[in-house]
C-alpha positions in Angstrom: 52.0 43.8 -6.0 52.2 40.9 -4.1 56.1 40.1 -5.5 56.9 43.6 -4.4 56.5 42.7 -1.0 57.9 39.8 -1.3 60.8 40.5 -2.6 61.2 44.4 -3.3 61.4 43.7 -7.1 58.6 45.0 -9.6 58.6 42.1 -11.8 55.7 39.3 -10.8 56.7 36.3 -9.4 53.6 35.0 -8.2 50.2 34.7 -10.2 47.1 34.7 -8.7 44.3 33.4 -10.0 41.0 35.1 -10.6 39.6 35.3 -7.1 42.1 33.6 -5.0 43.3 34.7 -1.8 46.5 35.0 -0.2 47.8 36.3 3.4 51.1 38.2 3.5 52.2 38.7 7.1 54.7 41.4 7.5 57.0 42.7 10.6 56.0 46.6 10.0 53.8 48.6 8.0 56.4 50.7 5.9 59.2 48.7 3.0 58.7 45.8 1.1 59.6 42.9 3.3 56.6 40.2 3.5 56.0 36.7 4.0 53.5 34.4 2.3 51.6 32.9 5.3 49.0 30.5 2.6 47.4 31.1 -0.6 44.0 29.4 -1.2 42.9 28.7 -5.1 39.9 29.4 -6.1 38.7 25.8 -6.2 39.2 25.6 -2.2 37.3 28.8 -1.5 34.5 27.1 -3.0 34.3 24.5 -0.7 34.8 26.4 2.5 31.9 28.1 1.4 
């Protein structure tokens, strides 16, 4: 999902890891226009805690 709104395709180009997190900032709520703000592994999340 998150390569839809990144680039309208339906194919995956990014993989997420179980329980990572990612932020996807867009302009408006309607098409498939995003931007990946950060993406935080799994690893990290762990130490913020």
């Amino acid at each position: 999902m998150i390569g839809w709104f990144l680039t309208g395709d339906e194919r995956s180009y990014v993989g997420l890891k179980k329980a990572q997190a990612a932020l996807l900032e867009t302009e408006k709520a309607e098409g498939a226009r995003a931007t990946l703000a950060w993406s935080i592994p799994p690893k990290a999340l762990r130490r913020l805690g």
